[in-house]
VEXFIVO-248941 format. One record per residue (C-alpha): residue number from 1; z, x, y. Coordinates in nm, 3 decimals. Each point is the difference from the previous one (the first is absolute). Layout:
VEXFIVO-248941
@lotor->NUM	Z->Z	X->X	Y->Y $
...
end
This chain:
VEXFIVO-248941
@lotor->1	Z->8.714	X->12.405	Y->0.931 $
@lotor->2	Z->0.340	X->0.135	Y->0.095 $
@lotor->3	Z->-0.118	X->0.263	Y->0.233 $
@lotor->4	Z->0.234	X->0.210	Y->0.167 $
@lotor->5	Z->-0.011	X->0.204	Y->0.297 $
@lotor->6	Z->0.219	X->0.293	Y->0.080 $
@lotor->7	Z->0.024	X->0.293	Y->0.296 $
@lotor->8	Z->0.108	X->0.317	Y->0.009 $
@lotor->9	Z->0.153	X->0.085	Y->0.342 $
@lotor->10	Z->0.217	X->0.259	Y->0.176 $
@lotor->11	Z->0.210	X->-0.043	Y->0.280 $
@lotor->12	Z->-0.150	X->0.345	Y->0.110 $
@lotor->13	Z->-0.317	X->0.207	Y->-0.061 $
@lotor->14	Z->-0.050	X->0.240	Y->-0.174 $
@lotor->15	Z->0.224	X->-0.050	Y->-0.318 $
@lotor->16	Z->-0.324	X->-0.019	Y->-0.274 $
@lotor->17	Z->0.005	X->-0.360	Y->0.048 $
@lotor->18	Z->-0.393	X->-0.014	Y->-0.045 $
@lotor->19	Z->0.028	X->0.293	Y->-0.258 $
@lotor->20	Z->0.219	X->-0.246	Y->-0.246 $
@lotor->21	Z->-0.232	X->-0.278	Y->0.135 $
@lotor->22	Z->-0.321	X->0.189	Y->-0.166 $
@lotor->23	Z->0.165	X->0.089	Y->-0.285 $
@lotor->24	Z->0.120	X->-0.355	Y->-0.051 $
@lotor->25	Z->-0.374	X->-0.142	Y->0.065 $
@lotor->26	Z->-0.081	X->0.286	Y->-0.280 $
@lotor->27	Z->0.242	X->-0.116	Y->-0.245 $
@lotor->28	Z->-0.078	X->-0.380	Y->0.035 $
@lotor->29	Z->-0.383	X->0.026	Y->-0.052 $
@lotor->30	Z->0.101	X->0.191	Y->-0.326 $
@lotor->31	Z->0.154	X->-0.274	Y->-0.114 $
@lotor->32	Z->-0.130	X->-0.296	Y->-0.207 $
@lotor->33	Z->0.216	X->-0.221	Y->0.083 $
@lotor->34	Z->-0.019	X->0.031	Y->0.399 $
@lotor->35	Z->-0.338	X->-0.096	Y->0.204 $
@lotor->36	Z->0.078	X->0.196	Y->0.334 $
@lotor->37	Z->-0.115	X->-0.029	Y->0.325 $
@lotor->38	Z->0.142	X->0.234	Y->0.312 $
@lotor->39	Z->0.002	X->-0.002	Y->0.330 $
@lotor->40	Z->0.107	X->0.308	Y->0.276 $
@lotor->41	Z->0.202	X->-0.206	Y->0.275 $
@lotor->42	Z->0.076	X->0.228	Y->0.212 $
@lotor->43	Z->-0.300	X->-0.049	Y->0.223 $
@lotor->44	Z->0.138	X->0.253	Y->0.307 $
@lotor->45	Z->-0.062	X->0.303	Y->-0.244 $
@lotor->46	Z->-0.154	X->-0.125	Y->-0.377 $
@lotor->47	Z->-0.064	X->0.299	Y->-0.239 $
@lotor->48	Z->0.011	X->-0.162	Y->-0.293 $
@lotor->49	Z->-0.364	X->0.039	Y->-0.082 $
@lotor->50	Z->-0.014	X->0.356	Y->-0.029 $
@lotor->51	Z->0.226	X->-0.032	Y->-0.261 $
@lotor->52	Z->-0.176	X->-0.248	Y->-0.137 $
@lotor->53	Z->-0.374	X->0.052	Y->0.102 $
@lotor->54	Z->-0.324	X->-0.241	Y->-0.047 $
@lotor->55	Z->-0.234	X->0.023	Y->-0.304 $
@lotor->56	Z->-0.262	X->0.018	Y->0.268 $
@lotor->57	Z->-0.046	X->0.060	Y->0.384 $
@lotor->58	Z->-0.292	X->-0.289	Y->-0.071 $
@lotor->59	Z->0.259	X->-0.243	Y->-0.182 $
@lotor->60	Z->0.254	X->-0.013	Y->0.347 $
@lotor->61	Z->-0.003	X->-0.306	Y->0.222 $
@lotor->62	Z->0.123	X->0.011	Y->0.355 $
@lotor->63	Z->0.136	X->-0.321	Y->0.203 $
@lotor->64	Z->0.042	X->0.001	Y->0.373 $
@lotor->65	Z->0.283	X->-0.133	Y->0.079 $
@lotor->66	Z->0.136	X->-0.225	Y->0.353 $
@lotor->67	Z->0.374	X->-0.018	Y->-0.022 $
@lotor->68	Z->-0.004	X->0.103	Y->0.342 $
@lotor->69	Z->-0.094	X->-0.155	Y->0.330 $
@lotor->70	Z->-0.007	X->0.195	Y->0.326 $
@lotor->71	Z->-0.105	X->-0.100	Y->0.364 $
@lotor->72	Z->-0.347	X->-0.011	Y->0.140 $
@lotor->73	Z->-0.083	X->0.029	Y->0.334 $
@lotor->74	Z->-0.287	X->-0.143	Y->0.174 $
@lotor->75	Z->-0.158	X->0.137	Y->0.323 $
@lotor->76	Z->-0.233	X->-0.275	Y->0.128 $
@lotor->77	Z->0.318	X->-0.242	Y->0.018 $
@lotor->78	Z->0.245	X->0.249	Y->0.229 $
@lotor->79	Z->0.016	X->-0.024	Y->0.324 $
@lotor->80	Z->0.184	X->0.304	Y->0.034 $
@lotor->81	Z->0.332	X->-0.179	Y->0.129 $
@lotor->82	Z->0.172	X->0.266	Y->-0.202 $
@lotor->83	Z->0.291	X->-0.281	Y->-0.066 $
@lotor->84	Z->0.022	X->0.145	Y->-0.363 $
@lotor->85	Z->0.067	X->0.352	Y->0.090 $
@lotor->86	Z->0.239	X->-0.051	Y->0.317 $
@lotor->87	Z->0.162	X->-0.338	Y->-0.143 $
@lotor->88	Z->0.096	X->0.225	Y->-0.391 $
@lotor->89	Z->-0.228	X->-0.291	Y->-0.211 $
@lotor->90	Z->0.056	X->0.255	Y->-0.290 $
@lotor->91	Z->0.373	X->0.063	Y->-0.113 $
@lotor->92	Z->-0.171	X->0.262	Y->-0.229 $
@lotor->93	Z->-0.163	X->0.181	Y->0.280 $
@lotor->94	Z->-0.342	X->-0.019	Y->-0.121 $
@lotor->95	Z->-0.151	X->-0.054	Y->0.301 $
@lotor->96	Z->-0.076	X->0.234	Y->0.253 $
@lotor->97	Z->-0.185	X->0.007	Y->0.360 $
@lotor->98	Z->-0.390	X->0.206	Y->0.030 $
@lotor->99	Z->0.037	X->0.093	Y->0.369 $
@lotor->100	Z->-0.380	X->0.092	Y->-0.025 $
@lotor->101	Z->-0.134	X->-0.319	Y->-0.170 $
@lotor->102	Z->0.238	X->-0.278	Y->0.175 $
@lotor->103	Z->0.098	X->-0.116	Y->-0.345 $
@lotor->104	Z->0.271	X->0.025	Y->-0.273 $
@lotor->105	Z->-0.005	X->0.196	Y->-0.285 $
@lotor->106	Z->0.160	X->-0.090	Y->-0.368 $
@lotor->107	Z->0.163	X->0.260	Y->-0.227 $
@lotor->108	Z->-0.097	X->-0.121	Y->-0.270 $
@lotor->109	Z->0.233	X->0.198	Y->-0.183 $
@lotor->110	Z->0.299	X->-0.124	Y->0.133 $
@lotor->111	Z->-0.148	X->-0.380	Y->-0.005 $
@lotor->112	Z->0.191	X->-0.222	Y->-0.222 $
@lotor->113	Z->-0.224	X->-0.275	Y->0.091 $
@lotor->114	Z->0.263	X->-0.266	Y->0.127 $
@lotor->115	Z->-0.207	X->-0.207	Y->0.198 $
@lotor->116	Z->0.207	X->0.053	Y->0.342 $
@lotor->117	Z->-0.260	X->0.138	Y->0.193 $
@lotor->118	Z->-0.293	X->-0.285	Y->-0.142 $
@lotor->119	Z->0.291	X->-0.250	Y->0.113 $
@lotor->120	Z->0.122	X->0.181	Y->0.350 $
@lotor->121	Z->-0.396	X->0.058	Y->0.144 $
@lotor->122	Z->-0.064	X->-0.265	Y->0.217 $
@lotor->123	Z->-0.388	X->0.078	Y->-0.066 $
@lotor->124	Z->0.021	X->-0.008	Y->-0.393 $
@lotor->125	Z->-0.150	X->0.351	Y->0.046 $
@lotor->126	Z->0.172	X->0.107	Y->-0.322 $
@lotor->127	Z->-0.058	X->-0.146	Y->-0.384 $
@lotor->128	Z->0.179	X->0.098	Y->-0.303 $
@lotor->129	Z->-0.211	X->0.082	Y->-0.286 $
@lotor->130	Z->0.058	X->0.133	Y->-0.374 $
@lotor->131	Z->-0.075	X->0.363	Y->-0.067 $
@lotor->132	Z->-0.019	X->0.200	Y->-0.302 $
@lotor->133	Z->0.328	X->0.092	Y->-0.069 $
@lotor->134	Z->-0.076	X->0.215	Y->-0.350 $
@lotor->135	Z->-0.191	X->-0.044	Y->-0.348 $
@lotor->136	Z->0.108	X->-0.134	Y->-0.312 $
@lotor->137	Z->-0.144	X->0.264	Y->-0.297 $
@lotor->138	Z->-0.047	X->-0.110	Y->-0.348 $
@lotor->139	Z->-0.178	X->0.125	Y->-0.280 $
@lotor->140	Z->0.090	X->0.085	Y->-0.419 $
@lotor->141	Z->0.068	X->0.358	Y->-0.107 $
@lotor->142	Z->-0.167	X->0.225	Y->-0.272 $
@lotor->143	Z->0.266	X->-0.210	Y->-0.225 $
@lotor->144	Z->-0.134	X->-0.280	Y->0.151 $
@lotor->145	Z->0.343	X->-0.089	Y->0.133 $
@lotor->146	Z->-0.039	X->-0.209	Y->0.294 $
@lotor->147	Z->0.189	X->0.126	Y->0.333 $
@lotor->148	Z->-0.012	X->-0.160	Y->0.388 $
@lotor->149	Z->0.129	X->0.160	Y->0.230 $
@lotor->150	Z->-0.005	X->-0.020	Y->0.429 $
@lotor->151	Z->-0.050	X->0.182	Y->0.254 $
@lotor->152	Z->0.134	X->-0.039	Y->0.339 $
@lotor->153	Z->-0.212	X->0.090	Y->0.294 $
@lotor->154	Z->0.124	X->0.251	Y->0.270 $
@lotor->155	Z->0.203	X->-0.234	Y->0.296 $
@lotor->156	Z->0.002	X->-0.307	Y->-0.206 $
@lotor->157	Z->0.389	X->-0.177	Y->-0.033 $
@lotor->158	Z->-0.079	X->-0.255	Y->-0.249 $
@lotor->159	Z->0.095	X->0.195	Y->-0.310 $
@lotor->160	Z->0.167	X->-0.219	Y->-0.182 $
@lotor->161	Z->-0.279	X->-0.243	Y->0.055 $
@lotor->162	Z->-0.240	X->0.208	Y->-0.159 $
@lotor->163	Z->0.235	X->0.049	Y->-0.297 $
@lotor->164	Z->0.050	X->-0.393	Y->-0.038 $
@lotor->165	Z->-0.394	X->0.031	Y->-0.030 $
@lotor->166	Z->0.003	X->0.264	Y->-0.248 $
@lotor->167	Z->0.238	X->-0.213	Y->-0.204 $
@lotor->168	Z->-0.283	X->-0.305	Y->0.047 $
@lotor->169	Z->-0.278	X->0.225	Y->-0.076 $
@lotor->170	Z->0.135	X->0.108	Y->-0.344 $
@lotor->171	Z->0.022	X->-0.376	Y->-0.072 $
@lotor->172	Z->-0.402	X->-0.043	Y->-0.033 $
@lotor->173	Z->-0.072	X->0.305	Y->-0.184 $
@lotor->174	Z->-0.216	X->-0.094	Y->-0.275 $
@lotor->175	Z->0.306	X->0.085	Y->-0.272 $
@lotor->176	Z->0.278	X->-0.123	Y->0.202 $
@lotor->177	Z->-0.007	X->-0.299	Y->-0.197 $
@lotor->178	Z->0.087	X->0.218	Y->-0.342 $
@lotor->179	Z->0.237	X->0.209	Y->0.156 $
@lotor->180	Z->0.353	X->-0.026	Y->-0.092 $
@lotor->181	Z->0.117	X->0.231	Y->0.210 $
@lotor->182	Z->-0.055	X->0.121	Y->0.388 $
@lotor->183	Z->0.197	X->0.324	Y->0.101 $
@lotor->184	Z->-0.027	X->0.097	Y->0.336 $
@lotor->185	Z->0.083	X->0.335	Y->0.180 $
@lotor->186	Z->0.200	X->-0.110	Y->0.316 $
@lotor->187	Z->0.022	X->0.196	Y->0.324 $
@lotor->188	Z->0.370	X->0.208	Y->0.114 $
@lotor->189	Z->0.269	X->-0.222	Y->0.246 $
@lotor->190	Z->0.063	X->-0.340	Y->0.065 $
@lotor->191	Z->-0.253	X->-0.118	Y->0.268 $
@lotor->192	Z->-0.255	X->-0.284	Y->-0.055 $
@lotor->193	Z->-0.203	X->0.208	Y->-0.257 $
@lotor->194	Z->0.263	X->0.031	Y->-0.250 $
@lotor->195	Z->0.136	X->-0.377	Y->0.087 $
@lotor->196	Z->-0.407	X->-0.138	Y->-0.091 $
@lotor->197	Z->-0.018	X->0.259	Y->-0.288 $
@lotor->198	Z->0.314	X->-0.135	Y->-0.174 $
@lotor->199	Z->-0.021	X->-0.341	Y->0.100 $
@lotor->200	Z->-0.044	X->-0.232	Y->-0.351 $
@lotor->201	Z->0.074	X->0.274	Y->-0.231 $
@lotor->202	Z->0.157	X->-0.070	Y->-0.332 $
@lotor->203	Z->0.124	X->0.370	Y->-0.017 $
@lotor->204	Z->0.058	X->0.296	Y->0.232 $
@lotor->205	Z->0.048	X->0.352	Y->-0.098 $
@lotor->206	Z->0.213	X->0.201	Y->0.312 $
@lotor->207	Z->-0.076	X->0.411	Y->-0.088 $
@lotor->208	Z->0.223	X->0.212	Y->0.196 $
@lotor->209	Z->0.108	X->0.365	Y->-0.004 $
@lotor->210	Z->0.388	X->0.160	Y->0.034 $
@lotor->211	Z->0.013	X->0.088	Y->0.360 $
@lotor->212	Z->0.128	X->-0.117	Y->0.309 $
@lotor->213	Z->-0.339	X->-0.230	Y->0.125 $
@lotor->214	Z->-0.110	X->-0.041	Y->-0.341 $
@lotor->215	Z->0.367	X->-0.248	Y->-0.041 $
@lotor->216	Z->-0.011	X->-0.100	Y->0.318 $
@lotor->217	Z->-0.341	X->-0.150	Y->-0.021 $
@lotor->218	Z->0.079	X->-0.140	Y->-0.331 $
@lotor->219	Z->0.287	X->-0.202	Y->0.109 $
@lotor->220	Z->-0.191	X->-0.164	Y->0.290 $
@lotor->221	Z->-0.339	X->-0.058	Y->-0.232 $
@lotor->222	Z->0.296	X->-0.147	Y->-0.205 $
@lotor->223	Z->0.110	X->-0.275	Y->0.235 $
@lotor->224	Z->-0.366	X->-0.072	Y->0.085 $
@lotor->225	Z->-0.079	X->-0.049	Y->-0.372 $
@lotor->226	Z->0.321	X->-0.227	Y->-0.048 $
@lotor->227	Z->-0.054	X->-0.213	Y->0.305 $
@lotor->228	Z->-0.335	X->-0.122	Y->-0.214 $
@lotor->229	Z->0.238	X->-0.061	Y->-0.317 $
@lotor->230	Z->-0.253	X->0.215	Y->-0.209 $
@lotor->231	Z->0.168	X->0.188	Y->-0.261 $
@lotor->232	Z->-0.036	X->0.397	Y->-0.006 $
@lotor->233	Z->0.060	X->0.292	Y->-0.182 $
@lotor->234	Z->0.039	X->0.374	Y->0.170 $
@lotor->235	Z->-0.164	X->0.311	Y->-0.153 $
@lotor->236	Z->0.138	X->0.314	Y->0.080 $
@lotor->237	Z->-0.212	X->0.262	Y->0.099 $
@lotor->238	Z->0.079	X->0.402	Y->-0.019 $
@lotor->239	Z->0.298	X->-0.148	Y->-0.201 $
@lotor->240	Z->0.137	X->0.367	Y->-0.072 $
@lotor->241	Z->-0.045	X->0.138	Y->0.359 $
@lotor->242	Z->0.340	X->0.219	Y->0.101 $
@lotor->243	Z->0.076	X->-0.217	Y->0.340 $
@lotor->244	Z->0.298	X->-0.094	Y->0.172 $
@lotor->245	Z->-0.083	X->-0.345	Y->0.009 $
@lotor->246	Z->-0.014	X->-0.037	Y->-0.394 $
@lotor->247	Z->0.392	X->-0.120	Y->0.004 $
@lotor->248	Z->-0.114	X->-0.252	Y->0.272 $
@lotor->249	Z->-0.300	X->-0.158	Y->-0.213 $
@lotor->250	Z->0.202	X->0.008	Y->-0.269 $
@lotor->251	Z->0.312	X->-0.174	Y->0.133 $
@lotor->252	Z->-0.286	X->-0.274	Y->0.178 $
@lotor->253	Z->-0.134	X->-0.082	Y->-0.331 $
@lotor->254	Z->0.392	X->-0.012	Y->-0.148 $
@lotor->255	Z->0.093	X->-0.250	Y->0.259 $
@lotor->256	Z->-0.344	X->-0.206	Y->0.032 $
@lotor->257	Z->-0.063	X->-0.032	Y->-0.332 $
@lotor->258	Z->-0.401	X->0.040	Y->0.030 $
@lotor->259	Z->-0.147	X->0.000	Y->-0.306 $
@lotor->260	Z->-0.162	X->0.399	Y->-0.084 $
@lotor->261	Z->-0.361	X->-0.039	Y->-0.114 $
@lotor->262	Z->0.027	X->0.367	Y->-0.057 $
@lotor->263	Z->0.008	X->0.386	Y->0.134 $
@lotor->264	Z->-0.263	X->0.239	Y->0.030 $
@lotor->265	Z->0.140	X->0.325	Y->-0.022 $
@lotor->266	Z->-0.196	X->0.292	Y->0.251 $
@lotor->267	Z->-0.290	X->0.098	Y->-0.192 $
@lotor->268	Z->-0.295	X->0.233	Y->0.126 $
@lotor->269	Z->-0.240	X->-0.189	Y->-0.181 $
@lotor->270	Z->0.000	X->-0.285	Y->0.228 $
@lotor->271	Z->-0.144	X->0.215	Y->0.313 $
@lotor->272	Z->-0.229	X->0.161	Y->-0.272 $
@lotor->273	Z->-0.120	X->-0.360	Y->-0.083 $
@lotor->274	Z->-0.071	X->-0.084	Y->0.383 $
@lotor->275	Z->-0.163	X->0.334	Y->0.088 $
@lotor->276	Z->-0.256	X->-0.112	Y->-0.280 $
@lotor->277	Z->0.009	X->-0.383	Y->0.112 $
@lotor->278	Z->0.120	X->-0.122	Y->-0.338 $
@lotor->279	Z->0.280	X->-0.210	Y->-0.144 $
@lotor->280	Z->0.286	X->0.210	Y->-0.133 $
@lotor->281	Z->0.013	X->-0.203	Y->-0.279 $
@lotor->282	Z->-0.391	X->0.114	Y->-0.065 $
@lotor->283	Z->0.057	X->0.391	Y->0.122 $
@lotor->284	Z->0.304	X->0.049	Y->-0.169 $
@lotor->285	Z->0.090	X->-0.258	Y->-0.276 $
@lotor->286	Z->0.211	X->0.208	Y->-0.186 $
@lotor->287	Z->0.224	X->0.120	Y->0.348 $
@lotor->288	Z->0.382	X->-0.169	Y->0.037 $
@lotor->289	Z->-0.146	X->-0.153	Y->0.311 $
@lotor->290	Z->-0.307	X->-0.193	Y->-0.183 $
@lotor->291	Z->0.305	X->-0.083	Y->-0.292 $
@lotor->292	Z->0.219	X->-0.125	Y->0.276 $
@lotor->293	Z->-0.309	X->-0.257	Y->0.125 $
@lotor->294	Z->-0.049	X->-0.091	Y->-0.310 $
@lotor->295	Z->0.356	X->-0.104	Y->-0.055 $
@lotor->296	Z->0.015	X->-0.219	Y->0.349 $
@lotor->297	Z->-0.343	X->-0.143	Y->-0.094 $
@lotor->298	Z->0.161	X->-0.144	Y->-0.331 $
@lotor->299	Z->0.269	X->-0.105	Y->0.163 $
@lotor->300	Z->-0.160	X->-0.170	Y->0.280 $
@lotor->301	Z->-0.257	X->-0.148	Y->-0.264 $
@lotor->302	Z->0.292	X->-0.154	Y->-0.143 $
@lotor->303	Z->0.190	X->-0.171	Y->0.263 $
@lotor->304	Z->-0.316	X->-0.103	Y->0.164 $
@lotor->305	Z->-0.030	X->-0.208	Y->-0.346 $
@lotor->306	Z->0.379	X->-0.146	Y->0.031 $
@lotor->307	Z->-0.108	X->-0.127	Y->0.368 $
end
C-alpha cells in the first residue's frame, strides 16, 4: 500500500497549526478515497483531542511511557563521604547536601540522568533507573477516526522520544495496515520534537502567519525541513492581515520560490469553531476560511499522489 505520511508544523505557536490540522483530519475521513489515521506530536502541550474528542471516555487507552531515566539514590550504600556534593559529580546540579540527614539529595527535576554520579561514587550508592516520562493516548472518535496522541509528563526532557513512540504506536493500531494516509499535528520550533515528528515524512505542510516571528520562525522550520530533503509546501495563515511584514513574506516567497499550498484569509468563524471544539470545516462549511481548507486539502491530496 503506498501509504504516506505528512505533518503539519510551525516554526512558532500559535499560528492555527492544529486548527488546519483538525480540519484536515475532518476532510480526509470524508473522503473515500483516503483511510486516515492522526497523530498530535506535539507531546509538551497536545490539544488535539478536544478538537477531536473520543466516542467514549470507556473506549480510551492510556500507555505509560519510560523515555526517561533519572538517578536513584540509595541510603544503605553511603557512607556519607559527601565526595558527590563537595567533588560537583553532577554538572546539572541535581544533587544537593541534607545537613540534617548526612546524605545527598537529587532534584529530580533538574536530573538528566547521565550516569556521572552512578560512575563518580566510590560506594555505587547511586543507580540509574527508567521513570515514567509521559503517556501515549489513543482511542477512535464518534467518527470512529482513529487519533494517538502523547503526553509529556511535568520535568521529563525526552520529548522527542516520546514522539518517536507515538509515531511507533500508530504503527500497530488495528487499521494501520489499511491506512493510506498518516497526518500528524507537529509541535512549534526546531528542537528534537519537531526533528522526531518530521523525521520519514513524505510531505510537510509549514503554516505561518504575516508578521515579524511568524517569518522568522518559518524560515528556520524551513532549513530544518530541507536539511531532511522532505519536500514542503507553506500555507499562509491570516493571509489578508494589514501588517508591515506582508512586503517581507511576500518578497521571501518571490525569492525562495516555496511552493503556496494556500491562504486563509482572517475569518471569525475559526475562533467560533474552537470556542465550540469543532472543525471549521464542520462549524462553518460554507465560511471563506472552511473554502480556503478545502482548496489546500485538494491540492495537497494531489501532490501527495504525484510523490
Amino acid at each position: 500500500m503506498n501509504r504516506k505520511k505528512i505533518a503539519v508544523i510551525s516554526g512558532k505557536g500559535g499560528v492555527g497549526k492544529t486548527s488546519l490540522v483538525a480540519s484536515l483530519a475532518s476532510l480526509g475521513h470524508k473522503d473515500n478515497d483516503v483511510n486516515l489515521i492522526v497523530l498530535d506530536c506535539d507531546v509538551d502541550a497536545p490539544n488535539l483531542a478536544l478538537i477531536l474528542p473520543p466516542k467514549s471516555e470507556e473506549d480510551v487507552i492510556t500507555q505509560d511511557m519510560y523515555t526517561t531515566k533519572k538517578a536513584t539514590f540509595l541510603e544503605e550504600k553511603c557512607t556519607q563521604c559527601k565526595q558527590c556534593y563537595d567533588k560537583h559529580f553532577c554538572e546539572f546540579n541535581a544533587l544537593n547536601w541534607d545537613e540534617n540527614n548526612n546524605i545527598p539529595i537529587i532534584d529530580y527535576l533538574a536530573c538528566e540522568g547521565c550516569g556521572a554520579c552512578k560512575v563518580l561514587c566510590p560506594e555505587n550508592a547511586f543507580e540509574i533507573n527508567p521513570v515514567k516520562s509521559g503517556e501515549i493516548i489513543s482511542y477512535e472518535t464518534s467518527d470512529e477516526l482513529p487519533l494517538v496522541y502523547g503526553i509529556t509528563k511535568l520535568g521529563s526532557t525526552t520529548s522527542g522520544l516520546l514522539v518517536s513512540e507515538v509515531k511507533e504506536h500508530a504503527n500497530h493500531l488495528k487499521k494501520y495496515e489499511d491506512s493510506n494516509l498518516i497526518l500528524i499535528d507537529g509541535p512549534p520550533g526546531i528542537g528534537c520534537p519537531v526533528i522526531a515528528t518530521v523525521s520519514g515524512l513524505d510531505y510537510v505542510v509549514a503554516i505561518t502567519e504575516p508578521t515579524p516571528s511568524g517569518i522568522h520562525d518559518l524560515k528556520r522550520a524551513l532549513e530544518m525541513v530541507t536539511q531532511f530533503n522532505i519536500p514542503f509546501g507553506i500555507v499562509i495563515n491570516k493571509a489578508d492581515l494589514k501588517s508591515a511584514s506582508q512586503k517581507q513574506l511576500k518578497s521571501y516567497i518571490k525569492k525562495s520560490s516555496h511552493e503556496i499550498l494556500g491562504r486563509i484569509n482572517f475569518d471569525l468563524s475559526i475562533p467560533e469553531a474552537m470556542s465550540y471544539a469543532e472543525p471549521v470545516v464542520d462549524y462553518a462549511p460554507e465560511s471563506d476560511a472552511s473554502q480556503a481548507i478545502n482548496s489546500i486539502y485538494t491540492k495537497l491530496k494531489h501532490i501527495l499522489s504525484k510523490l
